[in-house]
Backbone and ligand atoms as CSV (ligand in chain L), in Angstrom:
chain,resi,resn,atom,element,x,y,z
A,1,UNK,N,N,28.716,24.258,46.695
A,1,UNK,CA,C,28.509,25.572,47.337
A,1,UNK,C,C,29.307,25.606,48.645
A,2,UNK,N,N,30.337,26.468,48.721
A,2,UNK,CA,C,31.389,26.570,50.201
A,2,UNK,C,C,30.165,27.782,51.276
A,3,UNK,N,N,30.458,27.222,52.462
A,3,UNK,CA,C,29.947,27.760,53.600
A,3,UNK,C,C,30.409,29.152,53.605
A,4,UNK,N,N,29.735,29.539,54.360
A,4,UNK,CA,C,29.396,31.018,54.859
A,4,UNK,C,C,31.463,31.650,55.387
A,5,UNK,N,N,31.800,30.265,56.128
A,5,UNK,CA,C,33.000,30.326,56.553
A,5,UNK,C,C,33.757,30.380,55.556
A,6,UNK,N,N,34.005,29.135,54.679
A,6,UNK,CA,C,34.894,29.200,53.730
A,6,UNK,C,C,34.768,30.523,52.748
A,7,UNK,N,N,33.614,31.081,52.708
A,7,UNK,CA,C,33.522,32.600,52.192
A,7,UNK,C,C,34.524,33.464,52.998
A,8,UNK,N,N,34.433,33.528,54.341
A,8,UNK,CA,C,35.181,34.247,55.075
A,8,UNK,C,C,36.772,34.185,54.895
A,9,UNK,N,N,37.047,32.788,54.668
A,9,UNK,CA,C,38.875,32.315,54.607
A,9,UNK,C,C,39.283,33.109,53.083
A,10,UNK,N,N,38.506,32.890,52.258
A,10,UNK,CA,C,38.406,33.069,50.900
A,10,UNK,C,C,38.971,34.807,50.813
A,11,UNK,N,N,38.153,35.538,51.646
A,11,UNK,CA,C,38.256,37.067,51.826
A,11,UNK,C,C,36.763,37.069,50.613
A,12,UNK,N,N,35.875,36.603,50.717
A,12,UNK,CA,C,35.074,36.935,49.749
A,12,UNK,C,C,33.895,37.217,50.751
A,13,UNK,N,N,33.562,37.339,52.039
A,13,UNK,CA,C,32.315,38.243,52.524
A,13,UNK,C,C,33.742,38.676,54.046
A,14,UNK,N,N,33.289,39.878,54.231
A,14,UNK,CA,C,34.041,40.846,55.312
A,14,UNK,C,C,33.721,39.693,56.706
A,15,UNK,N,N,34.768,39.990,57.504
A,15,UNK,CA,C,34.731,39.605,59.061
A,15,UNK,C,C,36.103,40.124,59.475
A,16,UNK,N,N,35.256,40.270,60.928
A,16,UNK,CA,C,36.396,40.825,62.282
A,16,UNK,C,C,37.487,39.681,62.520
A,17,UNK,N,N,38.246,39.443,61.642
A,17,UNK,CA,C,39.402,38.413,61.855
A,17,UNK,C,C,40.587,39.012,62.834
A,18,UNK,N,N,40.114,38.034,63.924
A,18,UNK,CA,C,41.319,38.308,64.854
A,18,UNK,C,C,42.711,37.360,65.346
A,19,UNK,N,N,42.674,36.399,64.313
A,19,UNK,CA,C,43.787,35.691,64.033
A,19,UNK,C,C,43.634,34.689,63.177
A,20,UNK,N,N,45.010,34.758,62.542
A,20,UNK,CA,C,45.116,33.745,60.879
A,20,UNK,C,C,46.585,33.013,61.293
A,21,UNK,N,N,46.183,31.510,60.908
A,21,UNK,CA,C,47.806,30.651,60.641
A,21,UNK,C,C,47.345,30.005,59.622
A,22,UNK,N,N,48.395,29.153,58.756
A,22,UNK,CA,C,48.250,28.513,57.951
A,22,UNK,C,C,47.107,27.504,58.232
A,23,UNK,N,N,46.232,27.166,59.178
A,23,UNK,CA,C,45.066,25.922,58.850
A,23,UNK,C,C,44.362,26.412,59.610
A,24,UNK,N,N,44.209,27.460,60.454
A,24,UNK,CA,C,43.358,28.535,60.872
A,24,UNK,C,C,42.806,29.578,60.849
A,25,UNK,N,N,41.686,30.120,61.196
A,25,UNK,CA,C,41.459,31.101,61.528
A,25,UNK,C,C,40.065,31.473,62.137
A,26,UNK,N,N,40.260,32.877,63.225
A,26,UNK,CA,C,39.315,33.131,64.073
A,26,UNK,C,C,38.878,34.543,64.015
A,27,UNK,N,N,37.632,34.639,63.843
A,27,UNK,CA,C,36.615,35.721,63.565
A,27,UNK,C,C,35.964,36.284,65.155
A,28,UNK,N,N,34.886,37.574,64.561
A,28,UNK,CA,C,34.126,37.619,65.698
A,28,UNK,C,C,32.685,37.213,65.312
A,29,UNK,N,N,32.085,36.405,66.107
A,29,UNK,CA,C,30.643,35.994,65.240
A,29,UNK,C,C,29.773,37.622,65.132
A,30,UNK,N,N,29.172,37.471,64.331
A,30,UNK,CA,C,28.225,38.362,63.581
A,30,UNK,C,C,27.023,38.948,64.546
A,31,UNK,N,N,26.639,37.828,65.149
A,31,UNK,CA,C,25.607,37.678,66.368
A,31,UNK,C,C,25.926,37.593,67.582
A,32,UNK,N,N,26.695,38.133,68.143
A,32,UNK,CA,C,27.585,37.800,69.395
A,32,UNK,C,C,26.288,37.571,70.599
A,33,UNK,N,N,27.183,36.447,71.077
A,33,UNK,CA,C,26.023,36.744,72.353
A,33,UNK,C,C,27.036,37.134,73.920
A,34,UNK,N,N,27.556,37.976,73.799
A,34,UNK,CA,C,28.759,38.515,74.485
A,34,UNK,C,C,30.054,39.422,73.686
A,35,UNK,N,N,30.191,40.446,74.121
A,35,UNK,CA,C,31.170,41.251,74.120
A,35,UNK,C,C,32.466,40.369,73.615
A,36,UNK,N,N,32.967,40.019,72.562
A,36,UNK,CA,C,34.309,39.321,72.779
A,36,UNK,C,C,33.699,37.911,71.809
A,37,UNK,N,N,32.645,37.682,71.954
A,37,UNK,CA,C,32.088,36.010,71.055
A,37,UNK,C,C,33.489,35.963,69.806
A,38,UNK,N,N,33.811,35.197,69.636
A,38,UNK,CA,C,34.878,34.722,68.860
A,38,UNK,C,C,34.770,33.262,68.406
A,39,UNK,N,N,34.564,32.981,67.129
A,39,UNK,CA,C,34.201,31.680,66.470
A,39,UNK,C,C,35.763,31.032,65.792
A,40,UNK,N,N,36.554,30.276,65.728
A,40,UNK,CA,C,37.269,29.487,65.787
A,40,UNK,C,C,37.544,28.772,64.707
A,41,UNK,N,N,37.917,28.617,63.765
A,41,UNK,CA,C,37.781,27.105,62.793
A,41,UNK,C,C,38.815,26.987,61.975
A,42,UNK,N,N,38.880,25.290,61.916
A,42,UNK,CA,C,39.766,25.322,60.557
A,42,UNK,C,C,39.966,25.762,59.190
A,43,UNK,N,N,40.712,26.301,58.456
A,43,UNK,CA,C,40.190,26.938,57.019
A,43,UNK,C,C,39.787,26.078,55.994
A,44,UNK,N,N,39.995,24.805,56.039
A,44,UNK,CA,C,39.000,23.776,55.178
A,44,UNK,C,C,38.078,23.448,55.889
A,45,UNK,N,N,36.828,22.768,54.922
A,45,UNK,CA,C,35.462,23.080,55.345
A,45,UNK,C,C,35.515,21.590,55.665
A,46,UNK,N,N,35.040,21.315,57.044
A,46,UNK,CA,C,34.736,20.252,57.671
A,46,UNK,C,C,33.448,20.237,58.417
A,47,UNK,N,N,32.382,18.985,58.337
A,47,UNK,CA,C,31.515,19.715,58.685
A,47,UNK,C,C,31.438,19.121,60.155
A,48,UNK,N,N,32.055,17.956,61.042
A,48,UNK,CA,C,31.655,17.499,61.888
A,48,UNK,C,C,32.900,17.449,62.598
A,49,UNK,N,N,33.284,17.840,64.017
A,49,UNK,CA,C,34.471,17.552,64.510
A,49,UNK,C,C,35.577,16.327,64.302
A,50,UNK,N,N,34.572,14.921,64.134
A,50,UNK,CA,C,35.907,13.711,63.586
A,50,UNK,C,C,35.727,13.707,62.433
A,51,UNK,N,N,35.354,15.203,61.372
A,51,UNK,CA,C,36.108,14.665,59.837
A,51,UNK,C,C,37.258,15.394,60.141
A,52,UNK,N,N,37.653,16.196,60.842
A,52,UNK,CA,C,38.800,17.178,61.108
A,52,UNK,C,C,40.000,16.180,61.253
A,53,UNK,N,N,40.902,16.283,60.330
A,53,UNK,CA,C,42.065,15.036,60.839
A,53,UNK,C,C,43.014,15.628,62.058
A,54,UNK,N,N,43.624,14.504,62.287
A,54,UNK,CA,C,44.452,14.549,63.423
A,54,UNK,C,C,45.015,15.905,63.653
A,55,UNK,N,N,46.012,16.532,62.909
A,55,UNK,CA,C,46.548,17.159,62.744
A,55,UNK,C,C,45.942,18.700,62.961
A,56,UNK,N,N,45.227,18.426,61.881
A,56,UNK,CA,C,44.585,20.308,62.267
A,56,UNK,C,C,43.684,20.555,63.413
A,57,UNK,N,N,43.250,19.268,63.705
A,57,UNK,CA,C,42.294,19.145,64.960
A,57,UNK,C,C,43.189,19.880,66.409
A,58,UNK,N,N,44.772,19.447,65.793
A,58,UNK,CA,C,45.463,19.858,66.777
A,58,UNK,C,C,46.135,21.529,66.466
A,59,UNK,N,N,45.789,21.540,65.409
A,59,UNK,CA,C,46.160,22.855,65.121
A,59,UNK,C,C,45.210,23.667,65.955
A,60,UNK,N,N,43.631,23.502,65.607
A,60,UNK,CA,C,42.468,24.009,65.579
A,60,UNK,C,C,42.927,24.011,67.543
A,61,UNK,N,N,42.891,23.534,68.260
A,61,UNK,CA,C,43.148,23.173,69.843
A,61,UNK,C,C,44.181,24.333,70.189
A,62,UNK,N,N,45.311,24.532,69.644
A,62,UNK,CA,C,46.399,25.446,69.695
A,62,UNK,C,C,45.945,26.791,69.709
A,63,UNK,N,N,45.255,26.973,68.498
A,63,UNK,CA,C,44.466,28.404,68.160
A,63,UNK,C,C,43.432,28.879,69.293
A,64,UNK,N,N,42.510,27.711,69.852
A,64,UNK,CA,C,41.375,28.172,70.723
A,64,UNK,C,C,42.115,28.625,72.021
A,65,UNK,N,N,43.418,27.616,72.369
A,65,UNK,CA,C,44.221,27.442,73.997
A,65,UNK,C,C,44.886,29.054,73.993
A,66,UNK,N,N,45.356,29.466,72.427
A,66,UNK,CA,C,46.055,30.635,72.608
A,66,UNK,C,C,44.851,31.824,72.927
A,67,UNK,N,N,43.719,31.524,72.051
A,67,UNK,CA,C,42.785,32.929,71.803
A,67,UNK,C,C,42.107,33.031,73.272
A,68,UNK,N,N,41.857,31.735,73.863
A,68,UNK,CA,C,40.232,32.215,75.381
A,68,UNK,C,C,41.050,33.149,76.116
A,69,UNK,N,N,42.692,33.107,76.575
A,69,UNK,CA,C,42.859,33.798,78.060
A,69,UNK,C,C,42.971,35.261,76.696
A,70,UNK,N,N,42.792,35.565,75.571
A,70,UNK,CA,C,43.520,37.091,74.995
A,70,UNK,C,C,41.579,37.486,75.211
A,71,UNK,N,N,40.556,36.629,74.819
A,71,UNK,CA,C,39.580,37.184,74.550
A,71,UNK,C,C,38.849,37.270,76.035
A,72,UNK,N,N,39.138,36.582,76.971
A,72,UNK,CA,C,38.976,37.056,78.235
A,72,UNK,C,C,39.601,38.197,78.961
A,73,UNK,N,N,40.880,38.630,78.581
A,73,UNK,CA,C,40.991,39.350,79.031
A,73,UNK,C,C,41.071,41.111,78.205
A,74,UNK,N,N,41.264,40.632,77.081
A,74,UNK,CA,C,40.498,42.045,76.231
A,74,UNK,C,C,39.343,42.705,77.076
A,75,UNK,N,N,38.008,41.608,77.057
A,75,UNK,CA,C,36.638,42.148,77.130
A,75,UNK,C,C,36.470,42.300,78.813
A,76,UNK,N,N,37.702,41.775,79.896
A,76,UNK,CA,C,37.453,41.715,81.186
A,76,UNK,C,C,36.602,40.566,81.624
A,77,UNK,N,N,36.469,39.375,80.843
A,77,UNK,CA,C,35.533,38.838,81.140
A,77,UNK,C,C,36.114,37.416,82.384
A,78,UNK,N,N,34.720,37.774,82.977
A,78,UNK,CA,C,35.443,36.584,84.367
A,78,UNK,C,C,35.599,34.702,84.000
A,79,UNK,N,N,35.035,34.375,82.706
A,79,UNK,CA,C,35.264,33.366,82.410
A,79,UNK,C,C,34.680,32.881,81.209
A,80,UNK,N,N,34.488,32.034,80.420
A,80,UNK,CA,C,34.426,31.643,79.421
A,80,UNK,C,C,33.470,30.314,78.746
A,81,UNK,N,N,32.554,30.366,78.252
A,81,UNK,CA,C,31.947,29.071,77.873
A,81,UNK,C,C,32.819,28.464,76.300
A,82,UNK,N,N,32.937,27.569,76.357
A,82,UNK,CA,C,33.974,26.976,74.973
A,82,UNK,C,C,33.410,26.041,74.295
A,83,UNK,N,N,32.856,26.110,73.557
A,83,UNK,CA,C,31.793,24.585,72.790
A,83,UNK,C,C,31.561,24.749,71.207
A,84,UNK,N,N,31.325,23.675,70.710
A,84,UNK,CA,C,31.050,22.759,69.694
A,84,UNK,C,C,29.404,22.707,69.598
A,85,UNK,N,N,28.709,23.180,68.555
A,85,UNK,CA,C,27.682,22.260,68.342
A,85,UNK,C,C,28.308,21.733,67.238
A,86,UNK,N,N,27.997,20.434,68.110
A,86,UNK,CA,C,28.622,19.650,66.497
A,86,UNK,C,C,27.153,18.710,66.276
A,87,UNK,N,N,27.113,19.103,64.971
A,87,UNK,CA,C,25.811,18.785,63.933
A,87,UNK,C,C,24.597,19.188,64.080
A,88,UNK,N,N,23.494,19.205,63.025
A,88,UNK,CA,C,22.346,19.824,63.228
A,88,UNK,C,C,21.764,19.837,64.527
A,89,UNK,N,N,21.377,18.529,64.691
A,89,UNK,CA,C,20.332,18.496,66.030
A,89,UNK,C,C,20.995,18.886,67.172
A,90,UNK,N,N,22.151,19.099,67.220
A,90,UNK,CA,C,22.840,19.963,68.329
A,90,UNK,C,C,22.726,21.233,68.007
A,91,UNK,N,N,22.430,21.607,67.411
A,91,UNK,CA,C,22.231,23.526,66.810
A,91,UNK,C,C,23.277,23.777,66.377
A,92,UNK,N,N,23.651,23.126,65.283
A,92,UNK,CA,C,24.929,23.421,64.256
A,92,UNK,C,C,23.890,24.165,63.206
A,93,UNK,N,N,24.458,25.041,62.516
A,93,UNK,CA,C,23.575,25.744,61.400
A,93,UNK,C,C,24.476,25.662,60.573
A,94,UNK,N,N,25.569,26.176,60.815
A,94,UNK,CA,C,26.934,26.670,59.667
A,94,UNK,C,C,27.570,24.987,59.693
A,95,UNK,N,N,27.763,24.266,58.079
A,95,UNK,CA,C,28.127,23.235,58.526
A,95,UNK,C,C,29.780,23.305,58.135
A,96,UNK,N,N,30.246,23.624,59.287
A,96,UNK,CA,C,31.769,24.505,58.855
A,96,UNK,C,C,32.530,24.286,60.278
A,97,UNK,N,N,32.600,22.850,61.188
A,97,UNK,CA,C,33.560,23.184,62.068
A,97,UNK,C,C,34.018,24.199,62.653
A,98,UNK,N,N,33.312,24.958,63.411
A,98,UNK,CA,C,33.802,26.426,64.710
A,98,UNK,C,C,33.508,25.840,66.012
A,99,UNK,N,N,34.644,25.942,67.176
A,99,UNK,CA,C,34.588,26.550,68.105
A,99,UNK,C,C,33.720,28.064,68.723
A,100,UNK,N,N,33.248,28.040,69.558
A,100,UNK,CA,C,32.766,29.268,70.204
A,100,UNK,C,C,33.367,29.704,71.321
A,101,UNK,N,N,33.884,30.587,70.969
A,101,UNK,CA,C,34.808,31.090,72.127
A,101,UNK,C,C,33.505,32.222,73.291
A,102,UNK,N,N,32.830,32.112,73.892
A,102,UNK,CA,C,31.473,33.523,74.569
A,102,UNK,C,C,32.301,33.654,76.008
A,103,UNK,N,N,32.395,34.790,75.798
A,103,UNK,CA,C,32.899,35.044,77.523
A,103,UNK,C,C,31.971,35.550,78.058
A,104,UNK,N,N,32.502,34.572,79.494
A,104,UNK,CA,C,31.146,35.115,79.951
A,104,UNK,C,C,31.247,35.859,81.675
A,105,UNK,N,N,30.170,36.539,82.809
A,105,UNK,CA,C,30.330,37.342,83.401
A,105,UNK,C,C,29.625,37.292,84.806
A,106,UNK,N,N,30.115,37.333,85.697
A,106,UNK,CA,C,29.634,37.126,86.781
A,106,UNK,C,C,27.634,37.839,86.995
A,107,UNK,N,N,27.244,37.375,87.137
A,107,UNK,CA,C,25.396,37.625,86.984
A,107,UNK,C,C,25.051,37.783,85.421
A,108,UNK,N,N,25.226,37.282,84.464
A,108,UNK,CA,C,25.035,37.584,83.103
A,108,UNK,C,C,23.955,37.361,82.476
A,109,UNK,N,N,23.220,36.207,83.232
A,109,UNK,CA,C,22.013,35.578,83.255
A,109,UNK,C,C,21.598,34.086,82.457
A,110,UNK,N,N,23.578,34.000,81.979
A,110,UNK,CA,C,23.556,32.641,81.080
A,110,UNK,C,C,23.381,31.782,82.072
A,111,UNK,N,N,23.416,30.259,81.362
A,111,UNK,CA,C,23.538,29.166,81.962
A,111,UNK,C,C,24.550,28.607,81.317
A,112,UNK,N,N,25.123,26.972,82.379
A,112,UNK,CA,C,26.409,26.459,81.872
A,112,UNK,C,C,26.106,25.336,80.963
A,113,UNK,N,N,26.931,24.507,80.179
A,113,UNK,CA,C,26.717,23.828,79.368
A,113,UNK,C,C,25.557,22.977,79.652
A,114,UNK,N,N,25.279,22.753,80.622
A,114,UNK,CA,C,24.187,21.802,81.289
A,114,UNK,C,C,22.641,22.327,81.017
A,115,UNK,N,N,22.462,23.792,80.522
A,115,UNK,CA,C,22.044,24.471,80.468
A,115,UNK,C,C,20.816,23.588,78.946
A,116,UNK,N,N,21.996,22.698,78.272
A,116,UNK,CA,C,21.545,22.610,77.060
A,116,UNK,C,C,20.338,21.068,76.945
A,117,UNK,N,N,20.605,20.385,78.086
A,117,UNK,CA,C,19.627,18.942,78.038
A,117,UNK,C,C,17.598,19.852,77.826
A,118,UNK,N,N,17.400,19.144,77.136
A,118,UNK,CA,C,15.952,19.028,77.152
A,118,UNK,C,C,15.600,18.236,78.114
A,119,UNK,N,N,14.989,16.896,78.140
A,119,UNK,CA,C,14.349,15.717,79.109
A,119,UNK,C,C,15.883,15.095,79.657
A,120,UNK,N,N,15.854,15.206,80.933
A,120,UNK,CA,C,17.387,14.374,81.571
A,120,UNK,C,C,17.044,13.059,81.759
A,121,UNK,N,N,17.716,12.041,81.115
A,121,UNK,CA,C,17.427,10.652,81.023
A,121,UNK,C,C,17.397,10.494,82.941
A,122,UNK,N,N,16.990,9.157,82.873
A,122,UNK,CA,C,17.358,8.604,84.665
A,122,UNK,C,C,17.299,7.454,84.778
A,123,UNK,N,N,19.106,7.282,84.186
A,123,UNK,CA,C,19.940,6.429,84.208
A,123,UNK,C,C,20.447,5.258,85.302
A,124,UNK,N,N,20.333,3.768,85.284
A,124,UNK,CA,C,20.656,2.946,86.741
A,124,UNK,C,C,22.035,2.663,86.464
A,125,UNK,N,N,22.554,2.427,87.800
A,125,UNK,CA,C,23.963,1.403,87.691
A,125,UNK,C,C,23.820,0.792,86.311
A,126,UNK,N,N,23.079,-0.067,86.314
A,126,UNK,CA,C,23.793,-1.047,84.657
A,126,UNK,C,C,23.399,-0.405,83.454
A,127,UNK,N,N,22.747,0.448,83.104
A,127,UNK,CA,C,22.898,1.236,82.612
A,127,UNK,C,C,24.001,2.154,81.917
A,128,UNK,N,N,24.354,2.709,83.213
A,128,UNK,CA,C,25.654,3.693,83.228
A,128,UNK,C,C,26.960,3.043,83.004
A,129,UNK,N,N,27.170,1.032,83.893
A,129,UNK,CA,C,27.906,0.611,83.156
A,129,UNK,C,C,28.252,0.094,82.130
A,130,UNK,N,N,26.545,-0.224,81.229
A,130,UNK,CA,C,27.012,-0.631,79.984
A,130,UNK,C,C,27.108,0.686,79.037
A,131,UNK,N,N,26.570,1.669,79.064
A,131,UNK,CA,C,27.501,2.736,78.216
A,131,UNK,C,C,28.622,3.009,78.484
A,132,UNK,N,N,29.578,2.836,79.585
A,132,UNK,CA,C,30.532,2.933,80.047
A,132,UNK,C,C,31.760,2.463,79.102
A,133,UNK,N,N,31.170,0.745,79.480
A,133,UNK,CA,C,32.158,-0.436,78.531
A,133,UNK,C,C,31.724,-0.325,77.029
A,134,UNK,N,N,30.535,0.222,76.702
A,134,UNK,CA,C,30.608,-0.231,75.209
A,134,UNK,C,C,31.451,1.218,74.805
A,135,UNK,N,N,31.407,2.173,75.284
A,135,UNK,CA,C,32.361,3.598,75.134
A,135,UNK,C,C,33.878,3.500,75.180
A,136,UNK,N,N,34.242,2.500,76.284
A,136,UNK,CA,C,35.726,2.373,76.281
A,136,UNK,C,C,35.718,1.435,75.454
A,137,UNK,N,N,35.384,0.404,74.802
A,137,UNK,CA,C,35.949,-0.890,74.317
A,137,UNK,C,C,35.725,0.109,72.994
A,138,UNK,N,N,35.642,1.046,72.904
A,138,UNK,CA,C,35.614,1.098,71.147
A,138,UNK,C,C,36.352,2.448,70.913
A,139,UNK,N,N,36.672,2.897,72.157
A,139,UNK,CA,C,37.867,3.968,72.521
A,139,UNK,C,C,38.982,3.951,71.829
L,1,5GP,P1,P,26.215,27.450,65.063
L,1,5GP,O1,O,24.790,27.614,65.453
L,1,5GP,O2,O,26.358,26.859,63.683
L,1,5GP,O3,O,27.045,26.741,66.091
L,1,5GP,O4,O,26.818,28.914,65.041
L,1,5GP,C1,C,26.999,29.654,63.890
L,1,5GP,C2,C,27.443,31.023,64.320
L,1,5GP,O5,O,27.936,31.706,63.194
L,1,5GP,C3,C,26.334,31.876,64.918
L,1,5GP,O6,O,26.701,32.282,66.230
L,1,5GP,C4,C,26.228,33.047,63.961
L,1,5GP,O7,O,25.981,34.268,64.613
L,1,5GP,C5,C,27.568,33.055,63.272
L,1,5GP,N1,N,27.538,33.529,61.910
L,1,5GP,C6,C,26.658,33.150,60.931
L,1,5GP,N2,N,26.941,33.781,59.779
L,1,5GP,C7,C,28.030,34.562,60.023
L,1,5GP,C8,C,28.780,35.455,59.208
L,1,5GP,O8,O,28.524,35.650,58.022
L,1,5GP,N3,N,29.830,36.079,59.801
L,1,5GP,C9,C,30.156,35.881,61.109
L,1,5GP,N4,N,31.216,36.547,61.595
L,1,5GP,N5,N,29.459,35.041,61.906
L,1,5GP,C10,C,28.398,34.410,61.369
């Protein structure tokens, strides 16, 4: 069964497509939570950012770098939140690799990515340096 997205690439359910390349393409989400919301993705169905190979990952990067300053400045918007849930327990629903492009507006009443911790760990020096080294050594 192909995702909701790959329906969309397909042309088999309608969307506000506001740009297509050969391993892309970008819609307007359905549910916007802003004037301008614009969802992002590769046209094969990937469901987690590192199954995305090298390549289109860099495609997929090209497409978002070109679309934030057109969809910021279409909607006037003073700046932009840009994120990934990547996978369920991050609030992935669609398991289909998108970017979220939400612009966003001076008093709007959002919050910034930080916005998203539940319980904030409280982390010591050795702590912080052993996630540090076990993060780079496998970098
Ligand atoms: P997620 O929670 O997976 O990161 O976000 C999925 C997004 O896809 C939601 O913002 C939702 O509004 C949007 N969405 C779900 N179904 C459709 C659809 O059929 N068409 C469009 N354009 N957006 C959709």
């Amino acid at each position: 069964m192909s995702t909701i997205f790959t329906q969309i690439v397909e042309g088999e359910i309608p969307a506000r497509i506001v740009y297509e390349d050969e391993t892309t393409v970008a819609f307007l989400d359905a549910n916007p939570l802003a004037p301008g919301h614009t969802l992002v993705i590769p046209k094969d169905e990937y469901e987690r950012l590192n199954d995305v190979p090298a390549d289109v990952a860099t495609d997929l990067y090209d497409t978002i770098h070109r679309l934030v300053p057109v969809v910021e400045d279409v909607v006037d918007a003073d700046a932009t939140t840009v994120a990934f849930n990547n996978g369920e327990e991050a609030g992935q629903e669609v398991p289909h690799v998108h970017c979220h492009i939400v612009p966003r507006f001076e008093g709007d009443g959002g919050g910034p990515i930080h916005a998203i911790a539940g319980e904030v760990p409280d982390l010591d020096d050795d702590e912080l340096d052993a996630i540090a080294a076990d993060i780079e050594s496998e970098a």
